[in-house]
C-alpha positions in Angstrom: 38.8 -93.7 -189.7 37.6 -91.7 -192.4 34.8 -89.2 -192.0 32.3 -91.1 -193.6 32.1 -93.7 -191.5 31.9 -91.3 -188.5 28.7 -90.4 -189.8 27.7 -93.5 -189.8 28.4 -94.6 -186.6 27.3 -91.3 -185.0 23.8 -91.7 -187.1 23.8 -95.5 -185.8 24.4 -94.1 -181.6 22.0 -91.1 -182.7 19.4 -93.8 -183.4 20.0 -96.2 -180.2 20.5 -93.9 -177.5 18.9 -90.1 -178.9 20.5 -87.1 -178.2 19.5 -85.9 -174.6 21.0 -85.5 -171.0 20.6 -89.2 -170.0 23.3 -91.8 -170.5 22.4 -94.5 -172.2 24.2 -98.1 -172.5 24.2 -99.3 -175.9 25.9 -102.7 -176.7 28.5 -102.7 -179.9 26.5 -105.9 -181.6 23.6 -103.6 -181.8 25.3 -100.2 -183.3 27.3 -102.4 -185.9 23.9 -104.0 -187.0 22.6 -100.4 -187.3 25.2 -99.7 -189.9 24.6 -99.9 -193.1 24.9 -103.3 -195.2 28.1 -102.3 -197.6 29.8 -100.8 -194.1 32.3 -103.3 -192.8 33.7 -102.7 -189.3 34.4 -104.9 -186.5 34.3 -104.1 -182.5 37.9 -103.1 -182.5 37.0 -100.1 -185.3 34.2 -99.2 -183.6 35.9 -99.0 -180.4 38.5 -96.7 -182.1 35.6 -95.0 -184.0 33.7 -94.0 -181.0 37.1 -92.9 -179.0 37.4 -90.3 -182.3 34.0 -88.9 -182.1 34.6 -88.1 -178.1 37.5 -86.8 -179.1 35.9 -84.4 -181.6 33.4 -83.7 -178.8 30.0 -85.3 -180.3 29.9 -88.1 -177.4 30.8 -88.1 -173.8 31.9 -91.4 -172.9 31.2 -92.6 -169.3 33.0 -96.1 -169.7 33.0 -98.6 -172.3 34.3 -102.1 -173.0 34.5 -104.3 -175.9 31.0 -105.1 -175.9 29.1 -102.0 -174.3 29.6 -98.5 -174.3 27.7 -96.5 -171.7 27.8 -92.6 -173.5 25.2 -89.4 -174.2 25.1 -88.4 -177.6 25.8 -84.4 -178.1 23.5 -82.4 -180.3 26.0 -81.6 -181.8 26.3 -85.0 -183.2 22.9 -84.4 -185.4 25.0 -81.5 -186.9 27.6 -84.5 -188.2 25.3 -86.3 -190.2 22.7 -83.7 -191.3 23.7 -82.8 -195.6 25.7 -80.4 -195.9 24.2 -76.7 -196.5 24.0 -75.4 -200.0 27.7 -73.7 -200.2 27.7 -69.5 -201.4 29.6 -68.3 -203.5 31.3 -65.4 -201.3 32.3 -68.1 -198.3 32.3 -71.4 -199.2 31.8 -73.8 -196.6 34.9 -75.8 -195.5 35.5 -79.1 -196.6 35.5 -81.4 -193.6 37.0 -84.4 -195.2 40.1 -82.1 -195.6 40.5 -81.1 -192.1 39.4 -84.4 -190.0 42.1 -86.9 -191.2 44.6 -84.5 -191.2 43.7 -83.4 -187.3 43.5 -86.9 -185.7 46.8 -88.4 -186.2 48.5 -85.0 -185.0 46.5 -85.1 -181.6 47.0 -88.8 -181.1 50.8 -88.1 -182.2 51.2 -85.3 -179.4 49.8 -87.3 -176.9 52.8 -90.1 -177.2 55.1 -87.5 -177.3 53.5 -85.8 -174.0 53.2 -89.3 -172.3 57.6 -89.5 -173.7 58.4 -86.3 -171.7 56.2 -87.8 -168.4 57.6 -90.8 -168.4 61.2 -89.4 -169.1 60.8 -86.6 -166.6 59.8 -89.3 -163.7 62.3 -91.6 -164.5 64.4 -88.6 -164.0 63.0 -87.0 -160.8 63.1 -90.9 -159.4 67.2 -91.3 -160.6 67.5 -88.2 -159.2 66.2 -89.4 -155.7 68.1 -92.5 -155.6 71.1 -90.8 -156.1 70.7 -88.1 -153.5 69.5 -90.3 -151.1 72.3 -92.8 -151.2 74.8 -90.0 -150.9 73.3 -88.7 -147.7 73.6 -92.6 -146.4 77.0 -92.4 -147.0 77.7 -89.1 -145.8 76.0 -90.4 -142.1 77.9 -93.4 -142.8 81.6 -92.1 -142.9 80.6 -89.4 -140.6 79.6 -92.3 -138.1 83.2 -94.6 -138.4 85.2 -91.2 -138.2 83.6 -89.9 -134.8 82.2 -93.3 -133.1 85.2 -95.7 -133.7 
């Protein structure tokens, strides 16, 4: 999603719910009407939009499904779609559409490879299991015909 329409949804949730310490549930047929009339974006994008600003830490997401979303709206959030400041010459401001595209595949690229090394390290701990429990069964086992029979 590109940062553009991250401010558009946030400034859509901004104006349904406020910015506050109360969670509020806001239904996705109302935040896509709230967007603006050239902005074309279906429940699946907006799902996937609002999963990448909690990510970036300008919602906190209580639960959601494909048609509601219960969340508060950071503060922070009003920081998103406020213009930008006027940029000085000695430290210019950095430019956020460089940085945001560029930092969400990686993090969603790091969490499949975490999620690889669980799932390979249980498989592993579980093979692991089987094995040494079926050669302590058969250890009892020959140890049984050799001394009972």
């Amino acid at each position: 999603m590109q940062d553009n329409g991250l401010k558009k949804v946030a400034a859509a949730l901004i104006e349904l719910a406020g910015t506050g310490d109360v969670y509020k549930v806001v239904e996705a047929d109302e935040v896509l009407e709230k967007l603006p009339a050239g902005e074309s974006m279906d429940k699946q994008a907006l799902g996937e939009t609002i999963r990448d600003l909690k990510g970036l830490g300008y919602l906190e997401v209580k639960y959601f499904t494909p048609d509601e979303y219960c969340l508060l709206v950071s503060p922070r959030a009003e920081e998103l779609i406020a213009p930008p400041a006027a940029q000085t010459p000695t430290a210019p401001a950095a430019a956020p559409d460089a940085v945001l595209p560029a930092a969400l595949p990686r993090t969603s690229a790091r969490r499949e490879r975490g999620a690889k090394r669980v799932g390979a390290g249980i498989f592993l701990a579980a093979f692991a299991g089987g094995m040494l429990g079926g050669a302590i069964v058969a250890m009892i086992a020959i140890l049984l015909q050799k001394f009972a029979l």
